[in-house]
DSSP file (Angstrom, degrees, kcal/mol; ACC not computed):
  #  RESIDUE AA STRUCTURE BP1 BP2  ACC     N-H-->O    O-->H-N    N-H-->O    O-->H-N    TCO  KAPPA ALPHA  PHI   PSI    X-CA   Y-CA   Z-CA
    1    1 A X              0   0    0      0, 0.0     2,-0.3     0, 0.0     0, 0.0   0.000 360.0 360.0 360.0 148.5  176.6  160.1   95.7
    2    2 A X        -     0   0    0      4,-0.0     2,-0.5     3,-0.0     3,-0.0  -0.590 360.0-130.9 -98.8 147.0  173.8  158.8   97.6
    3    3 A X    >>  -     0   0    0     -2,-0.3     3,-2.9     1,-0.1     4,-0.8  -0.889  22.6-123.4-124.7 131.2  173.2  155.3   98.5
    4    4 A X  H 3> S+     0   0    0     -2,-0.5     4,-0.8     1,-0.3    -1,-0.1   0.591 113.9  52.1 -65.9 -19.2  170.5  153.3   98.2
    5    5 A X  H 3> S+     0   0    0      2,-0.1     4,-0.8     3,-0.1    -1,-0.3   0.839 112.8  48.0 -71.5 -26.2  170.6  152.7  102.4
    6    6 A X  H X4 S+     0   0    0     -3,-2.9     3,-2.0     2,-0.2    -2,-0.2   0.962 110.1  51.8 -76.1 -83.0  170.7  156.5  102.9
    7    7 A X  H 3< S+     0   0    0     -4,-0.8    -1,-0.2     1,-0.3    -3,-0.2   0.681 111.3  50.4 -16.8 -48.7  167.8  156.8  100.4
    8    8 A X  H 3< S-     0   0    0     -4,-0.8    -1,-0.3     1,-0.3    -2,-0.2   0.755 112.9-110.6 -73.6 -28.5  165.8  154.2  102.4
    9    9 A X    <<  -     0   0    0     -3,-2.0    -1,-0.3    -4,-0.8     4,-0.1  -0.271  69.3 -26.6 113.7 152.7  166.1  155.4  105.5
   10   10 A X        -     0   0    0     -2,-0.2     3,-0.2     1,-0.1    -4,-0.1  -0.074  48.2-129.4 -51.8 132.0  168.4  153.1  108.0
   11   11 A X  S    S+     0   0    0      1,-0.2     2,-1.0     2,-0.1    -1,-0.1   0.743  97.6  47.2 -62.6 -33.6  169.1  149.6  107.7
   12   12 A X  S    S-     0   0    0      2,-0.1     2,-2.3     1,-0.1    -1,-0.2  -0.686  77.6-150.0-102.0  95.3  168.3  148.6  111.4
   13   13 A X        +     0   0    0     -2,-1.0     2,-1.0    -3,-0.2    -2,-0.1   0.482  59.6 109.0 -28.6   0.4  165.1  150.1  112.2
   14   14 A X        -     0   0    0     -2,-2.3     2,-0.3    -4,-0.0    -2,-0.1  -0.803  52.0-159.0 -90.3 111.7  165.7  150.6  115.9
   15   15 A X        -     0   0    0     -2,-1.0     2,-0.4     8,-0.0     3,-0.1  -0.870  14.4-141.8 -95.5 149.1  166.1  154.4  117.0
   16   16 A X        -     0   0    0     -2,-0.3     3,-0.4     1,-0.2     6,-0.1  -0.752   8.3-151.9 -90.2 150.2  167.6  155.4  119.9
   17   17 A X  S    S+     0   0    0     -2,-0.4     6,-0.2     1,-0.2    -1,-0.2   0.949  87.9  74.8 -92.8 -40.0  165.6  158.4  121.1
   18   18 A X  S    S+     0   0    0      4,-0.1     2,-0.5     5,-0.1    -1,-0.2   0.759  80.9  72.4  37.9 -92.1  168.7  159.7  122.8
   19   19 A X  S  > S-     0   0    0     -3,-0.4     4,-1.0     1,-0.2     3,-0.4  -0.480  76.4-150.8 -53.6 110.7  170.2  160.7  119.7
   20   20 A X  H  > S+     0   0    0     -2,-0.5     4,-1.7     1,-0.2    -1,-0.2   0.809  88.6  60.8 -83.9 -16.2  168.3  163.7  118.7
   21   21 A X  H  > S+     0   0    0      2,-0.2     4,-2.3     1,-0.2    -1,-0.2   0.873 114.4  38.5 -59.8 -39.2  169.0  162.9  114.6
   22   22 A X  H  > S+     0   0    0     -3,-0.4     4,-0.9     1,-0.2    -2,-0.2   0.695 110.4  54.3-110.8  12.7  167.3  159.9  114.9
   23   23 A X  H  X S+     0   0    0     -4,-1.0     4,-1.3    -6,-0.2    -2,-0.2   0.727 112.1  45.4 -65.4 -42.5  164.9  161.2  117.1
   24   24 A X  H >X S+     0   0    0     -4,-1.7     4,-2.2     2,-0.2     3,-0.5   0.972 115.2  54.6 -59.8 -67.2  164.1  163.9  114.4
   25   25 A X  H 3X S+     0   0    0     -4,-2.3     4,-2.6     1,-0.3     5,-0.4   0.797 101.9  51.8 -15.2 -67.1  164.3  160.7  111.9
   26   26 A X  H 3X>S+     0   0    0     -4,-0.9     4,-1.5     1,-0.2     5,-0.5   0.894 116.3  42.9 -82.4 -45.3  161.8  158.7  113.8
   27   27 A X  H <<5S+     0   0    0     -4,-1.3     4,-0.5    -3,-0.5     5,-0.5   0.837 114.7  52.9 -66.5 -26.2  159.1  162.1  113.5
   28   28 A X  H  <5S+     0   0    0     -4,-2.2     4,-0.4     1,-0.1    -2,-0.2   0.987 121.4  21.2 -58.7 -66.9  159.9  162.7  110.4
   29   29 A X  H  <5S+     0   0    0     -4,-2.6    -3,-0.2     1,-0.1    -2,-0.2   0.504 129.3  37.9 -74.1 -13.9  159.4  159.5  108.6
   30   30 A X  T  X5S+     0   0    0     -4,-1.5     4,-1.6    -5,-0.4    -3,-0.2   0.913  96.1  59.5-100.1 -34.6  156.9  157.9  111.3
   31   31 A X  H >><S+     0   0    0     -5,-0.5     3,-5.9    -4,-0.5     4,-1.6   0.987 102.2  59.8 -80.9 -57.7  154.5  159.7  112.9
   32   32 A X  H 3> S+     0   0    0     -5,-0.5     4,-2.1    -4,-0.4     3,-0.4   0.846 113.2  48.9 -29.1 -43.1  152.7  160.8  109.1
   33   33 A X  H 3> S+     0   0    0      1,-0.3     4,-1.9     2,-0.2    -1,-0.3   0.829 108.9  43.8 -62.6 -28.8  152.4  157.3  108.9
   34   34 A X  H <X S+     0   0    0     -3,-5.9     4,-1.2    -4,-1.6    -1,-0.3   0.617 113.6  53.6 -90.0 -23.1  151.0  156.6  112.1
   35   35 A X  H  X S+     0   0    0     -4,-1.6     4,-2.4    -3,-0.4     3,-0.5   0.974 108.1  48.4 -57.2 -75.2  148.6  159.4  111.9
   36   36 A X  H  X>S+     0   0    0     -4,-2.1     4,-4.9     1,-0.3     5,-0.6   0.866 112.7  46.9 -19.8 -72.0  147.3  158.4  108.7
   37   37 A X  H  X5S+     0   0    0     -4,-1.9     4,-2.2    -5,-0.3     5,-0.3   0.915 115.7  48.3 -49.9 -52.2  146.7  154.6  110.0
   38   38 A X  H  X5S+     0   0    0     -4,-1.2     4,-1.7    -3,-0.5    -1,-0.2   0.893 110.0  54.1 -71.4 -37.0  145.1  155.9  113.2
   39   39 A X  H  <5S+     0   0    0     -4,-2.4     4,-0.5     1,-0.2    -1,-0.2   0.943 114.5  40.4 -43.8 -55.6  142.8  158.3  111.1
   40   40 A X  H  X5S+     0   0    0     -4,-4.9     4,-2.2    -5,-0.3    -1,-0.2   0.685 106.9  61.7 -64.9 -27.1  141.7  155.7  109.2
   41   41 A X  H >X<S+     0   0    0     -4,-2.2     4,-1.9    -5,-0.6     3,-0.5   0.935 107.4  40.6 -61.7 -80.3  141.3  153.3  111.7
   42   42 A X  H 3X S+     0   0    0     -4,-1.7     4,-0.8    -5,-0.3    -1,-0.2   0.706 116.2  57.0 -60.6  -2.3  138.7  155.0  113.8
   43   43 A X  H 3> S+     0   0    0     -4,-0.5     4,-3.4    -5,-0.2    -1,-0.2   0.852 109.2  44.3 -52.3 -62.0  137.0  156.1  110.2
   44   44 A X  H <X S+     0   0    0     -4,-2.2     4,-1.3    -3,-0.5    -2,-0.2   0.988 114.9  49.3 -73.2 -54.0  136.7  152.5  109.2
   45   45 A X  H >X S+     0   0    0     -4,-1.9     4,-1.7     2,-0.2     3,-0.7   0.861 112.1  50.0 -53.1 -36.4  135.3  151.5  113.2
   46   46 A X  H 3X S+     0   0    0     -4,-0.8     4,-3.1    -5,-0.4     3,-0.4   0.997 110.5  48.0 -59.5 -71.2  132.7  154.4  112.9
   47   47 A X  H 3< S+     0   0    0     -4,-3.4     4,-0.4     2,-0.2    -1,-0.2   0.632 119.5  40.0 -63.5 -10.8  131.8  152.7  109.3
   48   48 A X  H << S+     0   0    0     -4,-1.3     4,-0.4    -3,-0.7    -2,-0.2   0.861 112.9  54.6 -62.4 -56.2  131.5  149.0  111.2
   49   49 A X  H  X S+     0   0    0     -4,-1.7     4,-1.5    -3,-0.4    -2,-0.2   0.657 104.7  50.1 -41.7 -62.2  130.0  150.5  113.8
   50   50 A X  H  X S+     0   0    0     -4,-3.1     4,-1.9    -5,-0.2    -1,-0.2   0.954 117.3  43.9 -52.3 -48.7  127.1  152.2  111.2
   51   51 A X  H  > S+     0   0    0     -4,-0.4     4,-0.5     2,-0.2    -2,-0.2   0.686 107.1  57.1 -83.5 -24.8  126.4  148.5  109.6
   52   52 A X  H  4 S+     0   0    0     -4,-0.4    -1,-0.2     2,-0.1    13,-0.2   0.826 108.3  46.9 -64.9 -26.3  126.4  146.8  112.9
   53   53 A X  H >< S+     0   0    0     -4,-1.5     3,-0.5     1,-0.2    -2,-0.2   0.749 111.9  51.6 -93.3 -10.0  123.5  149.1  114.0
   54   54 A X  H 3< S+     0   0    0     -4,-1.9    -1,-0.2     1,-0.2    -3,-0.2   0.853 122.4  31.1 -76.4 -18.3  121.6  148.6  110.7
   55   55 A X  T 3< S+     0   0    0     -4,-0.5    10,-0.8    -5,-0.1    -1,-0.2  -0.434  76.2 177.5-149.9  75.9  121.8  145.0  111.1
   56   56 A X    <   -     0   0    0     -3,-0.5     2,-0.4     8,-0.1     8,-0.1  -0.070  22.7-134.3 -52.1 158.0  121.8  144.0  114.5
   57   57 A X        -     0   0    0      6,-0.1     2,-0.5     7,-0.1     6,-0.1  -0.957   6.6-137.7-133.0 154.4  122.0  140.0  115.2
   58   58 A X        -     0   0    0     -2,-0.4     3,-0.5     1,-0.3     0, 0.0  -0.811  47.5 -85.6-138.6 108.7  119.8  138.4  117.7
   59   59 A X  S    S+     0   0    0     -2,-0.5    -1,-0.3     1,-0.2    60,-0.1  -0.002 117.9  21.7 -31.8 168.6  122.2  135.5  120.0
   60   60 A X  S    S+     0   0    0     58,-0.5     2,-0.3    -3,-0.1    -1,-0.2   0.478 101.6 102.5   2.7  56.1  122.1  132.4  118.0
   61   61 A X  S    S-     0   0    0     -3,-0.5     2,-0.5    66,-0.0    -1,-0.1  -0.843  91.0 -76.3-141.9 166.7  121.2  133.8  114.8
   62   62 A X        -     0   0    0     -2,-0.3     2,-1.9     1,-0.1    -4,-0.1  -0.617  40.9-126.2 -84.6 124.2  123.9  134.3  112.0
   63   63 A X     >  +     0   0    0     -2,-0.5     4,-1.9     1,-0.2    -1,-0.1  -0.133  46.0 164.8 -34.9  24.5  126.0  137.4  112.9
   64   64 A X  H  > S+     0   0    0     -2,-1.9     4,-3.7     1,-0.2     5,-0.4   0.836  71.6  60.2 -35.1 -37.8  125.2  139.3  109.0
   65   65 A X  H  > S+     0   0    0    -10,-0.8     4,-4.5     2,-0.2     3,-0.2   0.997 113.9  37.1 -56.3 -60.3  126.4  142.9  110.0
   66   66 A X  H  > S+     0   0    0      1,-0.3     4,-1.5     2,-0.2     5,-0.4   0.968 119.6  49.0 -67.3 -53.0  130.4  141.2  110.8
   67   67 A X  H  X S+     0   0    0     -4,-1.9     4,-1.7     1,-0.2    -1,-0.3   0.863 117.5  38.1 -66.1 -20.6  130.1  138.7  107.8
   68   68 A X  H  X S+     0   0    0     -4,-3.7     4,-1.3    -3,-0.2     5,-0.4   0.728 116.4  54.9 -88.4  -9.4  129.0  141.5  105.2
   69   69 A X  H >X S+     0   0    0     -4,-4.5     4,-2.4    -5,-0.4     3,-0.9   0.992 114.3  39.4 -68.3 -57.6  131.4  143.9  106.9
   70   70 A X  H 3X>S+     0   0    0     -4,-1.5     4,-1.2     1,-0.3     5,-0.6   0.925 111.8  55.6 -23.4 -79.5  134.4  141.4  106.4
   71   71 A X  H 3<5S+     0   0    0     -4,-1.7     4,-0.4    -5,-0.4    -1,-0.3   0.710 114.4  38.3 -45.5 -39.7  133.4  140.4  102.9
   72   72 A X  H XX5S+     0   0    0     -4,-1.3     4,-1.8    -3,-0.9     3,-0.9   0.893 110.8  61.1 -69.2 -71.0  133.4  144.1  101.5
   73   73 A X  H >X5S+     0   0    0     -4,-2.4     3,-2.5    -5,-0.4     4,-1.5   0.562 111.1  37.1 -13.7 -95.7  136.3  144.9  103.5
   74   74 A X  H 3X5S+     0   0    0     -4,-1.2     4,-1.9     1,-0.3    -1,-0.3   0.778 112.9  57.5 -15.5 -54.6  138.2  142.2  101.6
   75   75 A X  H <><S+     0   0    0     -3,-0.9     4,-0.6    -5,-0.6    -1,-0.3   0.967 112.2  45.5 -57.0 -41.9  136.5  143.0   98.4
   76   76 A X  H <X S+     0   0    0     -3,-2.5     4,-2.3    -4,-1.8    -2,-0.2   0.778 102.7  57.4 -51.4 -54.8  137.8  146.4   98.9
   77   77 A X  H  X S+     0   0    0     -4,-1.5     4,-2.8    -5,-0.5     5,-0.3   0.816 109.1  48.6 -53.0 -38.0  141.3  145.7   99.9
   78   78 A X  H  X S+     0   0    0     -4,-1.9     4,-1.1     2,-0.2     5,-0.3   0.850 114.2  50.0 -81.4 -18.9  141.8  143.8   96.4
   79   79 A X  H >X S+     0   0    0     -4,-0.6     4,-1.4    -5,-0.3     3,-1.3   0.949 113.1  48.0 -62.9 -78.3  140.1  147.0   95.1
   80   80 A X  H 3X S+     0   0    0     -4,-2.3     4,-1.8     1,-0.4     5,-0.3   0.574 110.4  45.6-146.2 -75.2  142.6  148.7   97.0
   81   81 A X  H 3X S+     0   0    0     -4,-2.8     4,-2.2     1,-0.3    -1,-0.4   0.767 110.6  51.3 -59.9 -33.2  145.8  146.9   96.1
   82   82 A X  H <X>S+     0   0    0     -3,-1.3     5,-0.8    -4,-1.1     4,-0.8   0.973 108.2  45.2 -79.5 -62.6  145.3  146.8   92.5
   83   83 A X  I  <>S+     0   0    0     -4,-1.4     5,-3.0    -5,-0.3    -1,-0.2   0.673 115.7  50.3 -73.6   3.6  144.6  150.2   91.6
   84   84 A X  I  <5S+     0   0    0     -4,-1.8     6,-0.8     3,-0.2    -1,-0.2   0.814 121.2  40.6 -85.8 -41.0  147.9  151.4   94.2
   85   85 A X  I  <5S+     0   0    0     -4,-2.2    -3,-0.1    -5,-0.3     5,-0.1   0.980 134.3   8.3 -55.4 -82.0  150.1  148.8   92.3
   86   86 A X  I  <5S+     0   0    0     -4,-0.8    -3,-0.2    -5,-0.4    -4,-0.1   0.887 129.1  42.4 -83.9 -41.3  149.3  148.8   88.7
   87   87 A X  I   <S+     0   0    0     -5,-0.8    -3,-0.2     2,-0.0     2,-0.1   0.986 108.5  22.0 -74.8 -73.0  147.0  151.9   88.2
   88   88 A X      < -     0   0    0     -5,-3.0     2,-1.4     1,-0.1    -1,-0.0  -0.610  69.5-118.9 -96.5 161.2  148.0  155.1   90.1
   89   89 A X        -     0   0    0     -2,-0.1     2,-0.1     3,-0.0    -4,-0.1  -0.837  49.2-141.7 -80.9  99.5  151.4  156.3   91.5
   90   90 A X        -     0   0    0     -2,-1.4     2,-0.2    -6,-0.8    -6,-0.0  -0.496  15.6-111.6 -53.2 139.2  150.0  156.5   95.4
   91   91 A X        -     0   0    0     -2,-0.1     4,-0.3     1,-0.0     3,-0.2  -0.378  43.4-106.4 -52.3 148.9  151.0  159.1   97.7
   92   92 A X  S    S+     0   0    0      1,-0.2    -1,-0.0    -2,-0.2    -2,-0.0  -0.101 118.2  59.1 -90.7  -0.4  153.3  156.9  100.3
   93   93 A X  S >> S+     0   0    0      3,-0.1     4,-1.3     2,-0.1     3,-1.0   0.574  81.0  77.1-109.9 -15.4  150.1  157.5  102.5
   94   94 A X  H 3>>S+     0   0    0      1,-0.3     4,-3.1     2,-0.2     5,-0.7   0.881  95.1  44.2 -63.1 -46.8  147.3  156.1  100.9
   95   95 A X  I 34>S+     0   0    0     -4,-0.3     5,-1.6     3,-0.2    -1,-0.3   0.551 110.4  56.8 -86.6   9.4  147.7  152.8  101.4
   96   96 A X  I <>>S+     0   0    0     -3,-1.0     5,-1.7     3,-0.1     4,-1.1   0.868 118.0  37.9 -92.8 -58.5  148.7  153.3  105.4
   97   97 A X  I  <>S+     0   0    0     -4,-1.3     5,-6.4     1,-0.2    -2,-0.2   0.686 129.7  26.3 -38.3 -55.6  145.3  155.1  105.8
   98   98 A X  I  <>S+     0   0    0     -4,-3.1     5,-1.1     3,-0.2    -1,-0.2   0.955 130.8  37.3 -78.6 -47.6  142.9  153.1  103.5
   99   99 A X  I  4<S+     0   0    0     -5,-0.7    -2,-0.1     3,-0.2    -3,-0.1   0.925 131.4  21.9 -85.0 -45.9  144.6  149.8  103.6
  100  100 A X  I  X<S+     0   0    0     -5,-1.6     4,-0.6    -4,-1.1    -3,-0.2   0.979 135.3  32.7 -72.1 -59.8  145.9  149.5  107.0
  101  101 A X  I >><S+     0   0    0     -5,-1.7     3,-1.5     3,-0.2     4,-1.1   0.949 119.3  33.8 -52.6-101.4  143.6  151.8  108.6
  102  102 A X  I 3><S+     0   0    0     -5,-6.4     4,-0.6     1,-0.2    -3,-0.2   0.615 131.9  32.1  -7.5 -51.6  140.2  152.0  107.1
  103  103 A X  H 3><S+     0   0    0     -5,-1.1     4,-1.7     2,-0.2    -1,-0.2   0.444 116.0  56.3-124.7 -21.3  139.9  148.7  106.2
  104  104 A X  H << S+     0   0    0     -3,-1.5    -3,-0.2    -4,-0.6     3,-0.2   0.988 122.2  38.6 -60.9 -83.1  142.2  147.4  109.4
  105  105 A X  H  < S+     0   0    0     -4,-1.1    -2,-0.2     1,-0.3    -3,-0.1   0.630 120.8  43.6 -35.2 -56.3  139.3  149.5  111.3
  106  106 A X  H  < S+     0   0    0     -4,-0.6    -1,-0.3    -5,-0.4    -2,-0.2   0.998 102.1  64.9 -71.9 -71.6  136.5  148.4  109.1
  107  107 A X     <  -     0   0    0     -4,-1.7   -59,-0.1    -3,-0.2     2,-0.1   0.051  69.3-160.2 -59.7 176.0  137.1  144.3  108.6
  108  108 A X     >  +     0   0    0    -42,-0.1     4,-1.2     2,-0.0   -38,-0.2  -0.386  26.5 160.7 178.6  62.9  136.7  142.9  111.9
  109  109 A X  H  > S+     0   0    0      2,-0.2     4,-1.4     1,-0.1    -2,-0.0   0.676  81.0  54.1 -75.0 -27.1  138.4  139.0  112.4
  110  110 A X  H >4 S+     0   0    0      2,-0.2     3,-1.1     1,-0.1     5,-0.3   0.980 105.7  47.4 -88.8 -42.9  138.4  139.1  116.0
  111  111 A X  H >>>S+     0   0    0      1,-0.2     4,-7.9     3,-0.2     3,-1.1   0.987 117.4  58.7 -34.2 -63.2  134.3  140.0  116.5
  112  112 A X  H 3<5S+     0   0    0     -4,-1.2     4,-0.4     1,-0.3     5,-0.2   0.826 107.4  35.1  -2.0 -70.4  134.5  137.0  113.9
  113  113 A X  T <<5S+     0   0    0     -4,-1.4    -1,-0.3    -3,-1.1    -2,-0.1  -0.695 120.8  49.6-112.5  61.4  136.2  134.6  115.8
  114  114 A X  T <>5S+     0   0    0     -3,-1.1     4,-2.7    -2,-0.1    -2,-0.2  -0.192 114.9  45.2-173.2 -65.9  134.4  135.8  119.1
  115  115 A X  T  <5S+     0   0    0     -4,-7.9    -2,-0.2    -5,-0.3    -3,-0.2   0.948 113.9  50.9 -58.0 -36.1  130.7  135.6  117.2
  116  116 A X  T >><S+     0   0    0     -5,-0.8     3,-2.4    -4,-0.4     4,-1.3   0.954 107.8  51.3 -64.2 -63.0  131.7  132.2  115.9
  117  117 A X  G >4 S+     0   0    0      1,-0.2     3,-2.6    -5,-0.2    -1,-0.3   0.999 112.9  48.6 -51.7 -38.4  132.8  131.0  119.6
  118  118 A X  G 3< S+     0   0    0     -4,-2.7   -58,-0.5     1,-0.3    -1,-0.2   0.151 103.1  56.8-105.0  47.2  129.2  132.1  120.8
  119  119 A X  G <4 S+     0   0    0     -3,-2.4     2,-2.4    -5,-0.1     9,-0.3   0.166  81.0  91.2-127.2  -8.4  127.3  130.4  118.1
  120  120 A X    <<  +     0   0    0     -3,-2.6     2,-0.3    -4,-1.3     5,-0.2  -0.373  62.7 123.3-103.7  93.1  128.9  126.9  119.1
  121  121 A X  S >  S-     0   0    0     -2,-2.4     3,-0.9    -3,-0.1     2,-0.4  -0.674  86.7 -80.3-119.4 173.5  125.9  126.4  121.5
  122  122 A X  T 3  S+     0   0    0     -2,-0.3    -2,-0.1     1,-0.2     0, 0.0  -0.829 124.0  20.6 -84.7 117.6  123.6  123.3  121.2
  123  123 A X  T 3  S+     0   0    0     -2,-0.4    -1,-0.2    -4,-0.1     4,-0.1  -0.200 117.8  60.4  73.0 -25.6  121.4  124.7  118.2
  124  124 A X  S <> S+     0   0    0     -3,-0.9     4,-0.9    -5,-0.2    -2,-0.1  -0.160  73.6  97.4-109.6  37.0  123.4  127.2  116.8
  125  125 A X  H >> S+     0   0    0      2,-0.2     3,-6.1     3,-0.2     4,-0.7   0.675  83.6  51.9 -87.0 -97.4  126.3  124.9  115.9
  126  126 A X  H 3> S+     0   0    0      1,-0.3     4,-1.3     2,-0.2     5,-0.1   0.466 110.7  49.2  21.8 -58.8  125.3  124.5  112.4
  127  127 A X  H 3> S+     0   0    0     -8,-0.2     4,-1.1     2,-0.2    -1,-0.3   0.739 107.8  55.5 -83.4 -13.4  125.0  128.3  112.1
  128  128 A X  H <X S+     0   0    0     -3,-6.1     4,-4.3    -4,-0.9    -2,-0.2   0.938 114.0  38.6 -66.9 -44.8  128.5  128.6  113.6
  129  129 A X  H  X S+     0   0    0     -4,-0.7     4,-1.4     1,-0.3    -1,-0.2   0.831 113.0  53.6 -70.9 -22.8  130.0  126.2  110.8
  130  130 A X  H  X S+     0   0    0     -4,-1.3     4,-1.2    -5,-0.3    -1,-0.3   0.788 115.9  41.3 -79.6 -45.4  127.9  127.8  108.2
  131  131 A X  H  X S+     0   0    0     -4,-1.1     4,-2.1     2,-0.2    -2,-0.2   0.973 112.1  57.4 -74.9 -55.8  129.6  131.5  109.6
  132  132 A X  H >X S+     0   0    0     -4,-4.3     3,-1.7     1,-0.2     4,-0.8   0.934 121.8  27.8 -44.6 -75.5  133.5  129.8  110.0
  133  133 A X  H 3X>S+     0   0    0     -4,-1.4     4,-1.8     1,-0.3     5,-0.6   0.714 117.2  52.4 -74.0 -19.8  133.3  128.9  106.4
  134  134 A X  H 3X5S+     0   0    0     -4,-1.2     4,-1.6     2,-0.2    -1,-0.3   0.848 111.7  49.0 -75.7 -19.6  131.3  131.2  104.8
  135  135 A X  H <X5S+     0   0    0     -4,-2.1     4,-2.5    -3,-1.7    -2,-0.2   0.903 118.3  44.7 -71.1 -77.7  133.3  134.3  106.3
  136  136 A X  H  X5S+     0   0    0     -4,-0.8     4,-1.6     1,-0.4    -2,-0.2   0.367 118.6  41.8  -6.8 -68.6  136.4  132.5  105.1
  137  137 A X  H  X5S+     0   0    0     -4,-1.8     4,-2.9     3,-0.2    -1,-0.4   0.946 115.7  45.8  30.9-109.4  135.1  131.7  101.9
  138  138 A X  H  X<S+     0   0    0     -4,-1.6     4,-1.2    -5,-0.6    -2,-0.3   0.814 111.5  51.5 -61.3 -20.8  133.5  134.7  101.2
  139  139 A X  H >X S+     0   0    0     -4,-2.5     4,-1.8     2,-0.2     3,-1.5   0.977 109.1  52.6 -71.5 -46.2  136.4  136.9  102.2
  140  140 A X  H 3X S+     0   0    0     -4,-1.6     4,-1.7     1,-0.3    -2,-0.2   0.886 109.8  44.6 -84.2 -23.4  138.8  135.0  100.1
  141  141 A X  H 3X S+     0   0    0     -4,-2.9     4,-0.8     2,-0.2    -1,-0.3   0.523 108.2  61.7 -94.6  28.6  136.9  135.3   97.0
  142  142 A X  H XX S+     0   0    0     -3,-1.5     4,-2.1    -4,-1.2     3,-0.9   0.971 103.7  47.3 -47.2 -75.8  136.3  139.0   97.7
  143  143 A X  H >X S+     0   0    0     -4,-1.8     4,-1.1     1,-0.3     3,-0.8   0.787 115.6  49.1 -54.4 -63.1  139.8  139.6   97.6
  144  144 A X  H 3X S+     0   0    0     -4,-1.7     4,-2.9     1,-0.2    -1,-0.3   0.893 114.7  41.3 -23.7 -68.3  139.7  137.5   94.3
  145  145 A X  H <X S+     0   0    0     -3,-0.9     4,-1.0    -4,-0.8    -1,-0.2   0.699 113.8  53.3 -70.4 -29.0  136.8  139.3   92.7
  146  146 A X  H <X S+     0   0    0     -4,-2.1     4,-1.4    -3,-0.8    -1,-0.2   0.994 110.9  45.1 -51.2 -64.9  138.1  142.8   93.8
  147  147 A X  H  X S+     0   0    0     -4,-1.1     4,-2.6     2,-0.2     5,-0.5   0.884 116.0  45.0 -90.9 -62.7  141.4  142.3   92.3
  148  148 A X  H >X>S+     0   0    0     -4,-2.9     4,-4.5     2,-0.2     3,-0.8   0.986 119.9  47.0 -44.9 -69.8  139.8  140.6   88.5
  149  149 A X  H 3X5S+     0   0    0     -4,-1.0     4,-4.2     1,-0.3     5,-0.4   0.850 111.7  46.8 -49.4 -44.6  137.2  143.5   88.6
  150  150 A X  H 3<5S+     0   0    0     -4,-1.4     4,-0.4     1,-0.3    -1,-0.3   0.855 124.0  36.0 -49.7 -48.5  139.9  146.4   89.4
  151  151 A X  H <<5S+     0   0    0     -4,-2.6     4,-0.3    -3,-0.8    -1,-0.3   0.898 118.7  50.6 -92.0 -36.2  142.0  144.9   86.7
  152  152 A X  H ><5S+     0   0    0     -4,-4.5     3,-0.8    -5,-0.5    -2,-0.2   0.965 115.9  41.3 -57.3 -59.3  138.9  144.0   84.5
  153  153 A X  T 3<<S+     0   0    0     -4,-4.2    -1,-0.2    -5,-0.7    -2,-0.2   0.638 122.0  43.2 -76.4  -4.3  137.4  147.8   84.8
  154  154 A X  T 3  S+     0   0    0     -5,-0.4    -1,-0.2    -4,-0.4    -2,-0.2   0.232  76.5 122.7-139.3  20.7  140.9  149.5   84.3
  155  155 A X    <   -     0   0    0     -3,-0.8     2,-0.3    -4,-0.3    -3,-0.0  -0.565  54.0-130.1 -84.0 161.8  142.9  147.9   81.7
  156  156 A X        -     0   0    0     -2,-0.2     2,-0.1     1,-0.1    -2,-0.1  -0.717  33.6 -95.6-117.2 169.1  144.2  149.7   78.8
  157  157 A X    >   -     0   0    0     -2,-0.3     3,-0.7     1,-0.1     2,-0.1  -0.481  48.0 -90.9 -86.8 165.2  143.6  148.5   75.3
  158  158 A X  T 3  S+     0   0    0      1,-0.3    -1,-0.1    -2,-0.1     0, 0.0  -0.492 109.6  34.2 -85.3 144.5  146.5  146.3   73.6
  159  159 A X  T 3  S-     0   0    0     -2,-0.1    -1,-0.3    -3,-0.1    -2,-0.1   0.429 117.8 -70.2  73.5  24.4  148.9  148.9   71.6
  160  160 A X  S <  S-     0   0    0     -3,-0.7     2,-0.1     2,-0.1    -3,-0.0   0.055  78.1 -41.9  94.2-178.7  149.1  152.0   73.7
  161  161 A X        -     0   0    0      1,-0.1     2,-0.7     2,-0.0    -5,-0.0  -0.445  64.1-165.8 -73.9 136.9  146.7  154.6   74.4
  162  162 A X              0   0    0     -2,-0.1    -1,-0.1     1,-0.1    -2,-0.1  -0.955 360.0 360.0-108.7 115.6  144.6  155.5   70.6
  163  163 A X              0   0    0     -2,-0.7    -1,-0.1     0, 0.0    -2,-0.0   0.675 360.0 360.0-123.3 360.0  142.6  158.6   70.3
C-alpha cells in the first residue's frame, strides 16, 4: 500500500544531487514546472513590454501603461483562480505557467514601486499618491471583480444540470 508521503513526493524537499534517485526525482517532478513558469514568464514580459510601447509615459506624468498592466493582471489572476479551483480539473501545469508565469511576467510591482519613487518630485507628488493608491486600489478590486464575474459567468443552475 501506498502512502500518502510517497504519493506526495518527499516530506523534506531538499535533494541531494548526489543520489542519483533523487536526482532523477528532482527532473522528474521539477524541471516541467520550471519550464512552464519560465515560458510564461517571458510570454507575459513580451505582453508588458507590447502595452508599455502603446502607452509610453512622459517623466512626471502618471505611469498608465504599469497601472493598466497591474490592474488586468490582477483581474486576471482572480479569473485565473476561480475557474482552476471550482470550474475545470487543471493540468498540474496550468496554473505554474499562467499564474506564476504569465501573469508573474505580465503584473509588474517592482516598475510600480520604482515609477512611484520617481514621481515623488516637487510637482508630481500628487500624481505619485494618486498612482500608490490607485494601483493598490485598483489591483485589489480587480482580484475582487475577476473572481464575482468568474463565479457570476460560470455558475450552474440550483438542482443539477436540466436539459
Amino acid at each position: 500500500m501506498t502512502s500518502d508521503a510517497e504519493v506526495a513526493g518527499p516530506i523534506d524537499p531538499d535533494v541531494d544531487l548526489r543520489v542519483n534517485a533523487q536526482r532523477r526525482e528532482l527532473v522528474r517532478n521539477h524541471l516541467p514546472v520550471l519550464g512552464v513558469i519560465s515560458l510564461g514568464g517571458g510570454l507575459g514580459a513580451l505582453a508588458r513590454y507590447g502595452i508599455s510601447q502603446l502607452l509610453p509615459t512622459a517623466p512626471g506624468h502618471f505611469p498608465w501603461a504599469t497601472f493598466w498592466t497591474n490592474v488586468l493582471g490582477c483581474f486576471l489572476i482572480g479569473v485565473l483562480m476561480v475557474l482552476i479551483i471550482d470550474v475545470w480539473p487543471a493540468h498540474r501545469l496550468l496554473r505554474p505557467f499562467i499564474g506564476v508565469g504569465f501573469l508573474g511576467g505580465f503584473t509588474t510591482f517592482s516598475t510600480y514601486a520604482v515609477e512611484f519613487h520617481g514621481l515623488l518630485r516637487p510637482g508630481s507628488v500628487g500624481i505619485a499618491s494618486g498612482y500608490l493608491a490607485g494601483t493598490l486600489l485598483g489591483a485589489l478590486l480587480a482580484v475582487i471583480l475577476g473572481v464575482w464575474l468568474t463565479r457570476w459567468a460560470t455558475r450552474r443552475p440550483a438542482g443539477g444540470d436540466r436539459e
